[in-house]
Short mmCIF file of the C-alpha atoms (twelve columns), coordinates in Angstrom:
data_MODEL
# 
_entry.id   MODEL 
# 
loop_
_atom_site.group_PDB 
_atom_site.id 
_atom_site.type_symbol 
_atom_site.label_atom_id 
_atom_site.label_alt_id 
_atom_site.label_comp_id 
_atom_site.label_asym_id 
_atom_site.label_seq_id 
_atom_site.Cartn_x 
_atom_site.Cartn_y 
_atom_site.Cartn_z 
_atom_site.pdbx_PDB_model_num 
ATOM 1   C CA . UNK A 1   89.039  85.613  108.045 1 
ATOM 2   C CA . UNK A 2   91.746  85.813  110.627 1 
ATOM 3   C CA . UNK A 3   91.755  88.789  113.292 1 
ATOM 4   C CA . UNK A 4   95.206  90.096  112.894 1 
ATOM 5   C CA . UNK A 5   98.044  89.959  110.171 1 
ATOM 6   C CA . UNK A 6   101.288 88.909  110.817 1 
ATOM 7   C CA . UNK A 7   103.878 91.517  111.795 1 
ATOM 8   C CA . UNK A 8   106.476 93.519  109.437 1 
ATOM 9   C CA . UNK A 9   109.547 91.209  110.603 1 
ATOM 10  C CA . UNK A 10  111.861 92.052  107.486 1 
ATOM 11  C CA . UNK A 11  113.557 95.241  106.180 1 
ATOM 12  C CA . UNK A 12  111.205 94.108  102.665 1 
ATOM 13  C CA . UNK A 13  108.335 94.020  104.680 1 
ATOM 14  C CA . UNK A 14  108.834 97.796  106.371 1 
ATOM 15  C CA . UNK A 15  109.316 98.780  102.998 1 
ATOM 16  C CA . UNK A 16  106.578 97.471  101.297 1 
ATOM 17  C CA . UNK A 17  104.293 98.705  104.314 1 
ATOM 18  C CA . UNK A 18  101.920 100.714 103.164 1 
ATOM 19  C CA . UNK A 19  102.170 104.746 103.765 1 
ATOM 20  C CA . UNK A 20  99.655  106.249 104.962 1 
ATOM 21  C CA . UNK A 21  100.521 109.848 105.383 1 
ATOM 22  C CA . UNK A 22  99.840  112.083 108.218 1 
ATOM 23  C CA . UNK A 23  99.697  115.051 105.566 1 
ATOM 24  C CA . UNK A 24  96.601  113.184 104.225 1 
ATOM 25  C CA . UNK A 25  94.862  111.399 106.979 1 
ATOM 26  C CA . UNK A 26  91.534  112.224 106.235 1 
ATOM 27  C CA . UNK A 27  89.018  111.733 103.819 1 
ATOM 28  C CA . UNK A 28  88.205  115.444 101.866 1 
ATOM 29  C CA . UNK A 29  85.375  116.286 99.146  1 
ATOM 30  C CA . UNK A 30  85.277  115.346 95.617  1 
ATOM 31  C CA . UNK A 31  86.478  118.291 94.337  1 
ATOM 32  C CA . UNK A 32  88.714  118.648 91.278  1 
ATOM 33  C CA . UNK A 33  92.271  118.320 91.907  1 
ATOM 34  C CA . UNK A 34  95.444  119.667 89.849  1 
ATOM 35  C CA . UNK A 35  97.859  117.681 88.513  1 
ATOM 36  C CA . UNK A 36  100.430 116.062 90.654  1 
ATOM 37  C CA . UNK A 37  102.803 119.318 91.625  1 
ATOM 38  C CA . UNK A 38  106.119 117.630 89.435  1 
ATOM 39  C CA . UNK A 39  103.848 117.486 86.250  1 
ATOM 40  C CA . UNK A 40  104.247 120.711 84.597  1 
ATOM 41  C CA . UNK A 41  105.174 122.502 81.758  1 
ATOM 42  C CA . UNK A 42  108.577 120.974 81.676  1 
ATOM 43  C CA . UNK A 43  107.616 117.761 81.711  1 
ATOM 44  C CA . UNK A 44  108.293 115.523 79.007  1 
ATOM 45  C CA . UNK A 45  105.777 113.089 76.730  1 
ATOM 46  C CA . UNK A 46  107.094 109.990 77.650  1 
ATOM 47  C CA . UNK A 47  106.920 109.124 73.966  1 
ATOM 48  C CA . UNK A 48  108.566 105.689 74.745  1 
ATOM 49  C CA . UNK A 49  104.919 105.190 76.517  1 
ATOM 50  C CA . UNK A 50  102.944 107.011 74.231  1 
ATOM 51  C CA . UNK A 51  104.589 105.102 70.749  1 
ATOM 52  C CA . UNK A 52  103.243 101.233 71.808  1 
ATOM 53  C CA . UNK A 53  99.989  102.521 73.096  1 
ATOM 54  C CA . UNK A 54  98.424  104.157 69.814  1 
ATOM 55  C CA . UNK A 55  100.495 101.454 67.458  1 
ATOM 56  C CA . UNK A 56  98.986  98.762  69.349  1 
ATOM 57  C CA . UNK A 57  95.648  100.217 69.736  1 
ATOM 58  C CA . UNK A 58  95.381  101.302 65.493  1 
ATOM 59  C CA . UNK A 59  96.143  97.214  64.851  1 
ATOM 60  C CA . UNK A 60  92.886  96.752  66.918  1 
ATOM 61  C CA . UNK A 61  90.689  97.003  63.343  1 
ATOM 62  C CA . UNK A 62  92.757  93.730  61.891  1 
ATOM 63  C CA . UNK A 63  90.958  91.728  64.678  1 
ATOM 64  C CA . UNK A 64  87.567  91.709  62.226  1 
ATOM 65  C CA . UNK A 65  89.674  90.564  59.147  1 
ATOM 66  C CA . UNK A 66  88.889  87.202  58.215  1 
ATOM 67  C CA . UNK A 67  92.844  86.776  58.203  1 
ATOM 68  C CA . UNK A 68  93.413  87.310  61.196  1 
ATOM 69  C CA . UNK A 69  90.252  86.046  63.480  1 
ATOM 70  C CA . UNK A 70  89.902  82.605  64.703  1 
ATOM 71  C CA . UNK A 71  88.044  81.704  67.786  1 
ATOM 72  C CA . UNK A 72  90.758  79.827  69.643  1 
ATOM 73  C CA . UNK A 73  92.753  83.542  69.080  1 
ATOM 74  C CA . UNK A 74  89.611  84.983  71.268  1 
ATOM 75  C CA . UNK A 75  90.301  82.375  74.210  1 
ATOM 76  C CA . UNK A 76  93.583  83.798  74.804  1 
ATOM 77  C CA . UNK A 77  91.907  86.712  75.907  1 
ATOM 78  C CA . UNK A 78  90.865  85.202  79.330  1 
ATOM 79  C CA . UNK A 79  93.226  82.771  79.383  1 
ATOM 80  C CA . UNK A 80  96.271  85.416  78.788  1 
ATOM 81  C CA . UNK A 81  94.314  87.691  81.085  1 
ATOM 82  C CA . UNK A 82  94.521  85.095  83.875  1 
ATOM 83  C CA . UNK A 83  98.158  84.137  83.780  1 
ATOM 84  C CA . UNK A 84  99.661  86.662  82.752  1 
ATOM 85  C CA . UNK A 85  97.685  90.188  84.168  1 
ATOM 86  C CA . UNK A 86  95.975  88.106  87.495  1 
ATOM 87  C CA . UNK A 87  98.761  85.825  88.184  1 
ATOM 88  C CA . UNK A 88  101.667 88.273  86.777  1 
ATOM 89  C CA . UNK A 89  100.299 91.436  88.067  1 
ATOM 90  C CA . UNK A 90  97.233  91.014  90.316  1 
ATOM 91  C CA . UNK A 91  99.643  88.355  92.747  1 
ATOM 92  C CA . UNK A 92  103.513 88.959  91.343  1 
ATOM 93  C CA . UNK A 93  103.472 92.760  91.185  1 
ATOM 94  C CA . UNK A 94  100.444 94.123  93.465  1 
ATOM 95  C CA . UNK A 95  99.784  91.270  95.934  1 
ATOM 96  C CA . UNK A 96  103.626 89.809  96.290  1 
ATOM 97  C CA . UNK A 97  106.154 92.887  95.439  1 
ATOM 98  C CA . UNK A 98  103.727 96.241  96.664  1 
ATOM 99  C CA . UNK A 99  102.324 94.845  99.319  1 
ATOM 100 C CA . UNK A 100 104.410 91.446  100.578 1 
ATOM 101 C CA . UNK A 101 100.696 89.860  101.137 1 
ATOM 102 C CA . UNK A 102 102.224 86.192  100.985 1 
ATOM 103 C CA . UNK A 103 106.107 84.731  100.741 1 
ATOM 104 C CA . UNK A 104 107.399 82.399  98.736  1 
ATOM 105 C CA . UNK A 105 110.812 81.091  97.078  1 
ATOM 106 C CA . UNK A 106 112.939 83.474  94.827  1 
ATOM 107 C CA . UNK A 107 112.375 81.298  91.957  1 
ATOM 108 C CA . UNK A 108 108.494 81.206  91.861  1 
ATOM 109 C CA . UNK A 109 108.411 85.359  93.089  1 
ATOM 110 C CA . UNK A 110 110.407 85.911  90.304  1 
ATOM 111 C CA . UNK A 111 108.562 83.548  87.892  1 
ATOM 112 C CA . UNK A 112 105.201 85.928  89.037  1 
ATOM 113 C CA . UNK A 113 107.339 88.785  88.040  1 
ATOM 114 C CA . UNK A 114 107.984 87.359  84.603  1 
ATOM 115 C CA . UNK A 115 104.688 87.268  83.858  1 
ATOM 116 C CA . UNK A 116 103.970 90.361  84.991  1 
ATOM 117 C CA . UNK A 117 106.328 92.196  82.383  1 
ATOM 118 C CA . UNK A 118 104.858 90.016  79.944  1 
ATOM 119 C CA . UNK A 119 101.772 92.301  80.586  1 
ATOM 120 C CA . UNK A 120 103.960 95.379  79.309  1 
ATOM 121 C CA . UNK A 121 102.859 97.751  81.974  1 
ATOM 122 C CA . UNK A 122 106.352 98.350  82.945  1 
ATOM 123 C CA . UNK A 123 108.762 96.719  85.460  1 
ATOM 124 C CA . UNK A 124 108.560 95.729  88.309  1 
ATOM 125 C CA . UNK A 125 110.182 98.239  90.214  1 
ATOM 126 C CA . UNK A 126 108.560 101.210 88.109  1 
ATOM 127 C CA . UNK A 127 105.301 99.383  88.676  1 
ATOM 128 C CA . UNK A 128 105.530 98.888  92.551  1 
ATOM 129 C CA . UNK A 129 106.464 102.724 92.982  1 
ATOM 130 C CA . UNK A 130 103.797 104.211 91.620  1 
ATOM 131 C CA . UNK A 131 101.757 101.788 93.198  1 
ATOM 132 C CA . UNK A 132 102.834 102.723 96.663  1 
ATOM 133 C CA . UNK A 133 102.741 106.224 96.149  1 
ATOM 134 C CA . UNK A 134 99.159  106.158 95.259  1 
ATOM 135 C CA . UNK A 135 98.568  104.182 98.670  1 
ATOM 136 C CA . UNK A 136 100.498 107.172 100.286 1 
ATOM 137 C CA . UNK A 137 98.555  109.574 98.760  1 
ATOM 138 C CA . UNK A 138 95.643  108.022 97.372  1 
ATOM 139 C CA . UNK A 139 93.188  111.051 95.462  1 
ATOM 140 C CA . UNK A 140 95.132  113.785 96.701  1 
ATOM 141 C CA . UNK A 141 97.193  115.726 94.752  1 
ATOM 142 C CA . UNK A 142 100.664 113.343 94.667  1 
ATOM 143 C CA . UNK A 143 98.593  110.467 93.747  1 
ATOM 144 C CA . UNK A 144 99.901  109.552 90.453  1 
ATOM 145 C CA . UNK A 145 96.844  108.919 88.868  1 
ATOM 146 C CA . UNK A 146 93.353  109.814 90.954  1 
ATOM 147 C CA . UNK A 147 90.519  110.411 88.892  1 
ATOM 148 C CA . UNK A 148 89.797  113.537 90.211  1 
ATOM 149 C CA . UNK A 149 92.329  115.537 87.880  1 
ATOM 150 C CA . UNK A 150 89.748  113.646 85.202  1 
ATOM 151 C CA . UNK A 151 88.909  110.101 83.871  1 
ATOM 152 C CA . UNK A 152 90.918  110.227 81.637  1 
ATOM 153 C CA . UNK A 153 94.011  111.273 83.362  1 
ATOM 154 C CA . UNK A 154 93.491  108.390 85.968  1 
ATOM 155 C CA . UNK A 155 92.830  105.692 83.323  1 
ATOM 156 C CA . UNK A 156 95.537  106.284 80.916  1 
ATOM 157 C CA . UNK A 157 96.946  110.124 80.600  1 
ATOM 158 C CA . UNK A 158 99.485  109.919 83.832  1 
ATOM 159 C CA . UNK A 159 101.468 107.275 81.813  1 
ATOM 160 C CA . UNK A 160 102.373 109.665 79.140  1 
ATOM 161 C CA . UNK A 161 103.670 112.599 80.719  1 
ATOM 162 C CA . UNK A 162 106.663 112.426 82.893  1 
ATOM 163 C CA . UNK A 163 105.720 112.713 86.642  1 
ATOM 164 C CA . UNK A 164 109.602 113.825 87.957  1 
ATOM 165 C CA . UNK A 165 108.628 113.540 91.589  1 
ATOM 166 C CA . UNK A 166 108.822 109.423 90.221  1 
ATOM 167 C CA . UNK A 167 111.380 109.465 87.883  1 
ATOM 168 C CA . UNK A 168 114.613 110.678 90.592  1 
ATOM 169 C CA . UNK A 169 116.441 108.237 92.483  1 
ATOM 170 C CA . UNK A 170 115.782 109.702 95.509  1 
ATOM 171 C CA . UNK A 171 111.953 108.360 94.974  1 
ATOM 172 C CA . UNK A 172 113.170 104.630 93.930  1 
ATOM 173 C CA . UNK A 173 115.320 104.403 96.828  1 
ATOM 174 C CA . UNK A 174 112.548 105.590 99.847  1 
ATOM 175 C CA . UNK A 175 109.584 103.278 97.222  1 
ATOM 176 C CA . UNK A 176 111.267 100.307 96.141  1 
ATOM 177 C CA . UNK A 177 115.074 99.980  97.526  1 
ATOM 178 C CA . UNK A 178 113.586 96.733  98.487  1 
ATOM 179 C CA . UNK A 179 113.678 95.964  94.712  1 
ATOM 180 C CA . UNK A 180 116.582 97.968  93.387  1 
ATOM 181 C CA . UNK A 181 118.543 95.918  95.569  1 
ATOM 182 C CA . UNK A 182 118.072 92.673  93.989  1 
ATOM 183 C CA . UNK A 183 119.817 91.645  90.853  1 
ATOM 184 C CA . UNK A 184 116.803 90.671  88.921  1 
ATOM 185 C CA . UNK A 185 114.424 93.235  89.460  1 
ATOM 186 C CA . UNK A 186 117.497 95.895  88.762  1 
ATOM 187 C CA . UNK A 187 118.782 94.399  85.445  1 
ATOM 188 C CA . UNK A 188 114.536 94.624  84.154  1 
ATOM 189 C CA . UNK A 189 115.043 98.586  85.290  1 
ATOM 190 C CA . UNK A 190 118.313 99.050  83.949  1 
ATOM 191 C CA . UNK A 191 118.382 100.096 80.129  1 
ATOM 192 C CA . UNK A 192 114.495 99.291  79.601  1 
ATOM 193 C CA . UNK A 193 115.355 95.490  79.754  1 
ATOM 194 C CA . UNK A 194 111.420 95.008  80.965  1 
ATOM 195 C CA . UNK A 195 111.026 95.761  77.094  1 
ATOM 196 C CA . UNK A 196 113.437 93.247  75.532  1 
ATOM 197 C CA . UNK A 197 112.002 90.702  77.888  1 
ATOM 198 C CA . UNK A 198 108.283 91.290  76.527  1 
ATOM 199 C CA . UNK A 199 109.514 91.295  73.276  1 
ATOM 200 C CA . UNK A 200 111.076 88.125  73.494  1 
ATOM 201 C CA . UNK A 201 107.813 86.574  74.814  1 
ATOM 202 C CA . UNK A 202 106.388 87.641  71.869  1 
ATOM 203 C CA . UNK A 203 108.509 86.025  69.359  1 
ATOM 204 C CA . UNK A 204 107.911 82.989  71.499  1 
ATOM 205 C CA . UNK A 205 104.864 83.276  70.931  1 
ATOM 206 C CA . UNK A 206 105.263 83.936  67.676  1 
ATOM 207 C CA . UNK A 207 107.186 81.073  67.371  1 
ATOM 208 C CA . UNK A 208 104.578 78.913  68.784  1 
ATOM 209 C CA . UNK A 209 101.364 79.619  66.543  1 
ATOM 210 C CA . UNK A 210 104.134 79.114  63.482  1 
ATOM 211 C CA . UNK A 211 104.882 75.093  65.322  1 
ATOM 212 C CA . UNK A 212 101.289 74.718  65.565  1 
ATOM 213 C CA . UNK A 213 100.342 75.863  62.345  1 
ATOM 214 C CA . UNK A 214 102.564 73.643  60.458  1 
ATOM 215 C CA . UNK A 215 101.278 70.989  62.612  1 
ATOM 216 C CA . UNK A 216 97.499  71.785  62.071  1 
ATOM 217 C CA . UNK A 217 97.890  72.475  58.312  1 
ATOM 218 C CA . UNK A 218 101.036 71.945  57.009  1 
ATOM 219 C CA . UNK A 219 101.358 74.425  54.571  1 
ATOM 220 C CA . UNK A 220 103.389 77.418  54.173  1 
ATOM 221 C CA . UNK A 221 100.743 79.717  53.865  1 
ATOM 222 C CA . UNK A 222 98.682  78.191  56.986  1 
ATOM 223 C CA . UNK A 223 101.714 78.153  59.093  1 
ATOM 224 C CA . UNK A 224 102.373 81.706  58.590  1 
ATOM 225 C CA . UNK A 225 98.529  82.577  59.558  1 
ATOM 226 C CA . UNK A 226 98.373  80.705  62.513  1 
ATOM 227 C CA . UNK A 227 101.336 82.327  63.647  1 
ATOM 228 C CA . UNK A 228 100.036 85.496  63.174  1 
ATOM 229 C CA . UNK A 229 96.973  85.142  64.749  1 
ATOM 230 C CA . UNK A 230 98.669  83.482  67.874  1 
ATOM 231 C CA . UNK A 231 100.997 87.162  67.970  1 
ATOM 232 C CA . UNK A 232 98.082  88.869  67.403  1 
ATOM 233 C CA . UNK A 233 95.519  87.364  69.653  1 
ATOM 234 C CA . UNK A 234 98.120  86.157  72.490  1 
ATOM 235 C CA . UNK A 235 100.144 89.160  72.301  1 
ATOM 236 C CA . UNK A 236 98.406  92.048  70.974  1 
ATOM 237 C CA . UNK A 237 95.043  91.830  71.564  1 
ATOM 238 C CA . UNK A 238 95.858  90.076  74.862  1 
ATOM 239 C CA . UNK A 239 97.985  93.268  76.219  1 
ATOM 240 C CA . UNK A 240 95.058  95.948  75.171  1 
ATOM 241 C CA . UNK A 241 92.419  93.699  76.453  1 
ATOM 242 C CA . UNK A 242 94.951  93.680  80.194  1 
ATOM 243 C CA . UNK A 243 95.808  97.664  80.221  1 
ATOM 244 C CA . UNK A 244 92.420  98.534  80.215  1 
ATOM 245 C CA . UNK A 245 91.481  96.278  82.794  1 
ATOM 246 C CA . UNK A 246 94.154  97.339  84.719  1 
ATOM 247 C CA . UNK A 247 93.699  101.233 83.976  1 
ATOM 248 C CA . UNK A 248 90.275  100.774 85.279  1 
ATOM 249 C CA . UNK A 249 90.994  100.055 88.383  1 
ATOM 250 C CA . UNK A 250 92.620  103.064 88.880  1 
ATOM 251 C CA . UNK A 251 89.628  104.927 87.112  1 
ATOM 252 C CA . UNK A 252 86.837  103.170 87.294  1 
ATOM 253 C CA . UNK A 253 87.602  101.626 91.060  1 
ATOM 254 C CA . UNK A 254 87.715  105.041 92.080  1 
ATOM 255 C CA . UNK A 255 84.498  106.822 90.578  1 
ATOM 256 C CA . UNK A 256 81.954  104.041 90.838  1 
ATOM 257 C CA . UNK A 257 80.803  101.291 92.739  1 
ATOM 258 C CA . UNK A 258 79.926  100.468 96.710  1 
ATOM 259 C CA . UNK A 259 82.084  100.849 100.007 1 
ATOM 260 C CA . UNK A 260 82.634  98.153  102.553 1 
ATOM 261 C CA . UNK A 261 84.525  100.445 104.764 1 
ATOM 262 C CA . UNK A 262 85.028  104.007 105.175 1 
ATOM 263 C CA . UNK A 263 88.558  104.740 104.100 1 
ATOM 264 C CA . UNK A 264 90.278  108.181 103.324 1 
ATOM 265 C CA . UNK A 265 89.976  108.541 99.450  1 
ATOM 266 C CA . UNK A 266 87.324  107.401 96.774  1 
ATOM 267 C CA . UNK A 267 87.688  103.733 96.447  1 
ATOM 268 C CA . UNK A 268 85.188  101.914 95.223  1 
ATOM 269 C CA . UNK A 269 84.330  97.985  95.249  1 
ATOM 270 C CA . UNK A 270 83.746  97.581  91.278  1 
ATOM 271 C CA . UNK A 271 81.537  94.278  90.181  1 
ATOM 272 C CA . UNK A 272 82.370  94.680  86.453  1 
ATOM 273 C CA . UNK A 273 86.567  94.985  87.170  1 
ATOM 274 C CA . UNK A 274 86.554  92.340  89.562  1 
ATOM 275 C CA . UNK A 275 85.533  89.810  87.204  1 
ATOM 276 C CA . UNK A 276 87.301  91.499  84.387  1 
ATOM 277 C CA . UNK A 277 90.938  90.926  86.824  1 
ATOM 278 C CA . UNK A 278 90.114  87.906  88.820  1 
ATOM 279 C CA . UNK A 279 89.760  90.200  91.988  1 
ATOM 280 C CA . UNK A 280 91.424  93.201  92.015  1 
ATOM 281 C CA . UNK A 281 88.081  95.589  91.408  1 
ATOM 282 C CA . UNK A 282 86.896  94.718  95.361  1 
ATOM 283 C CA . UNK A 283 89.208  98.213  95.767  1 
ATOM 284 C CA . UNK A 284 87.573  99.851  98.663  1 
ATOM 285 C CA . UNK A 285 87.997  95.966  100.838 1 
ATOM 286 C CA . UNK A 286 91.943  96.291  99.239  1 
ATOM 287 C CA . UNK A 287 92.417  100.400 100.677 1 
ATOM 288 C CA . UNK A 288 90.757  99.590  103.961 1 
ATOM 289 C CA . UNK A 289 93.457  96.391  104.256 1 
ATOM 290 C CA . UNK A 290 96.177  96.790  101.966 1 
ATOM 291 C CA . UNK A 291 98.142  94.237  103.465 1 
ATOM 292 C CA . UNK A 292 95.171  91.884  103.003 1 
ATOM 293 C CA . UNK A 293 95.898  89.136  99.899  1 
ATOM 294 C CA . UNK A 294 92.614  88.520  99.885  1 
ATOM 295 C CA . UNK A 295 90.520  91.446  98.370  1 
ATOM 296 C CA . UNK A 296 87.334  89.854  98.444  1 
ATOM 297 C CA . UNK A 297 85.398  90.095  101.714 1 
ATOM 298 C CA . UNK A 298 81.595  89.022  101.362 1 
ATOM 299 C CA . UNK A 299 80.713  85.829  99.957  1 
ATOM 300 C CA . UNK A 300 79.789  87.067  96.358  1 
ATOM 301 C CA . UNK A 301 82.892  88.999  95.890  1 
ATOM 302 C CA . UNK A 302 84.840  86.271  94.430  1 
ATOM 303 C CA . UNK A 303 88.703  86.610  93.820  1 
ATOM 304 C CA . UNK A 304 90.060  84.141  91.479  1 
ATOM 305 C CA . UNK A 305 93.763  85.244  92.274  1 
ATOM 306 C CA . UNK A 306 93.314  84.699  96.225  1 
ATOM 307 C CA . UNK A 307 91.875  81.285  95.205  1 
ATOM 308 C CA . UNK A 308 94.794  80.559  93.175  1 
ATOM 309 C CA . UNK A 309 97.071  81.792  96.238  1 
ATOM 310 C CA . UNK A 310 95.242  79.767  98.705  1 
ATOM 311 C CA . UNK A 311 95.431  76.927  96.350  1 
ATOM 312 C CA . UNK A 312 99.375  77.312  96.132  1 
ATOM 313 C CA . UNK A 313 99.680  77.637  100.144 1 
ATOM 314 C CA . UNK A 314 97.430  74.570  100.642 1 
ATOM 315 C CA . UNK A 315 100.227 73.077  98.210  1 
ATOM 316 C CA . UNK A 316 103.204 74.001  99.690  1 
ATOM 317 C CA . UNK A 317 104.023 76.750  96.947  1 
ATOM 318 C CA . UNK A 318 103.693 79.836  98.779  1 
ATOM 319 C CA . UNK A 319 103.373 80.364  102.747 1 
ATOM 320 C CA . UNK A 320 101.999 83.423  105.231 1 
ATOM 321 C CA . UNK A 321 99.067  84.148  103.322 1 
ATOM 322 C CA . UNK A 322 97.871  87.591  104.530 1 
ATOM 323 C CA . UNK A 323 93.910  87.479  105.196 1 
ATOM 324 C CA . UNK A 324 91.843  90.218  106.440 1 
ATOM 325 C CA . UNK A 325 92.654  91.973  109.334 1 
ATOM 326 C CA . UNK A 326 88.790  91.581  111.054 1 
ATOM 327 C CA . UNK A 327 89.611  93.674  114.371 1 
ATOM 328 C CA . UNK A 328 90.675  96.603  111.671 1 
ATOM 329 C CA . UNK A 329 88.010  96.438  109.522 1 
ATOM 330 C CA . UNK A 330 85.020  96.473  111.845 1 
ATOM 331 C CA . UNK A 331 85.995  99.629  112.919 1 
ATOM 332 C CA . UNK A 332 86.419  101.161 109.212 1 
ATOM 333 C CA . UNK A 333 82.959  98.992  108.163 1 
ATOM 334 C CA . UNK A 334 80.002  100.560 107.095 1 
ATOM 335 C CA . UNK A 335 77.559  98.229  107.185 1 
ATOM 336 C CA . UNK A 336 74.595  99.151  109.464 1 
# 
């Protein structure tokens, strides 16, 4: 691990730095915490959140239909899980867009960002805002989504009513200006394009199983099935398998698990969501070093995505990988 990480030396990279807030500076009790202040009886269900949620989750019973099953349709669970929630939104949106934990060209950051919508947990810039916040305010009462207004509300409830302390464009321009500012990451905020772009994913994926199937069995009938099961394992299944994953770590990372380092909210270092994201469950290592690309910091915490960055630096891909800041975290560590 190196001692130091390099300096802020772009107006991206004071943005992205991660708030810590004097309001909040230390570490208080577990007690039970209200709602974020802006979530009230006048806010809205985000139906538009709510909708895709339960319709995807009630298709969750075809997966034990004969129809529909196939084993290969299981390996895109891991394998879609890997590209598209550890490379897409473990590197593109957390490591890469929050945080600025590596550089690279436009073309590949905005290739990570692809894939990261392709996960359907909302743009980029939506994504990156709440994100920050929480590291602002991280299980106090602003945090978006700290498991101690409940479980539940951490894991999935915060998505579906409207927080408006996050929805005025006051908030995107102090979180994410950095992003509203480019072209790309504007047009996926702009009209719910993020949407249209998953959806067309879909119906290339789609479009895929229906090629392969009329390769495989060249019928009608088993061209059809084959594409089905492709949407339904690579896109369906695939997506519910990656929110939940991804929930937990708000949840789960935060509620159970050991600390590394003594840090001023709950996080915890999760076994069972680190392997389920490639990395991102070492959460207490990640709060104590946001910065840090690399979230795993004792040899059996293993982090697939930093191995896949390091493997793209040692290639020329990417460049600055951010390591662990040593000098900072001896004096947050606990270990005896």
């Amino acid at each position: 691990m190196q001692t130091s990480s390099p300096a802020y030396g772009t107006p991206e990279d004071a943005i992205a730095k991660d708030i810590h807030s004097t309001e909040h500076g230390e570490r208080v009790g577990r007690e039970r915490l209200p709602k974020p202040e802006k979530v009230d009886g006048q806010s809205r269900i985000l139906w538009e959140y709510m909708l895709p949620v339960i319709v995807f989750h009630l298709l969750i019973p075809l997966a034990f239909l004969p129809y529909f099953f196939s084993w290969w349709g299981v390996l895109f669970l891991p394998l879609g899980n890997y590209i598209f929630t550890s490379i897409g939104i473990g590197a593109g949106y957390h490591r890469l867009l929050t945080h600025r934990g590596f550089k690279c060209p436009k073309w590949f950051e905005y290739l990570l960002a692809a894939l990261g919508v392709c996960s359907f947990q909302d743009s980029p810039a939506r994504w990156v805002l709440v994100h920050r916040v929480h590291h602002q305010h991280s299980d106090h009462q602003p945090d978006p989504h700290t498991p101690r207004v409940s479980a539940f509300w951490a894991h999935m409830g915060w998505l579906f009513i409207d927080n408006r302390d996050l929805s005025t464009s006051a908030a995107y321009e102090r979180y994410v200006r950095d992003l509203m500012r480019d072209p790309f990451y504007f047009w996926l905020q702009r009209g719910m394009n993020w949407v249209w772009f998953y959806a067309a994913h879909a119906v290339l994926v789609f479009a895929t199983g229906l090629l392969v199937g009329w390769l495989w069995t060249g019928t009608g009938a088993g061209t059809l099935q084959v594409g089905l099961q492709w949407l339904f394992w690579g896109v369906i299944m695939r997506t519910v398998f990656t929110w939940h994953v991804t929930w937990g770590i708000n949840s789960f990372a935060h509620m159970w698990g050991y600390r590394n380092y003594e840090t001023r909210e709950d996080s915890r270092n999760n076994w069972l969501f680190a392997l389920l994201t490639n990395g991102e469950g070492w959460h207490n290592n990640h709060h104590a070093d946001p910065r840090s690309a690399q979230h795993g910091h004792r040899w059996w915490e293993v982090d697939v995505t930093y191995i896949t960055l390091a493997v793209l630096e040692k290639l020329g891909v990417i460049s600055d990988l951010v390591r662990p800041n040593t000098a900072a975290l001896d004096r947050k560590s606990l270990a005896a």
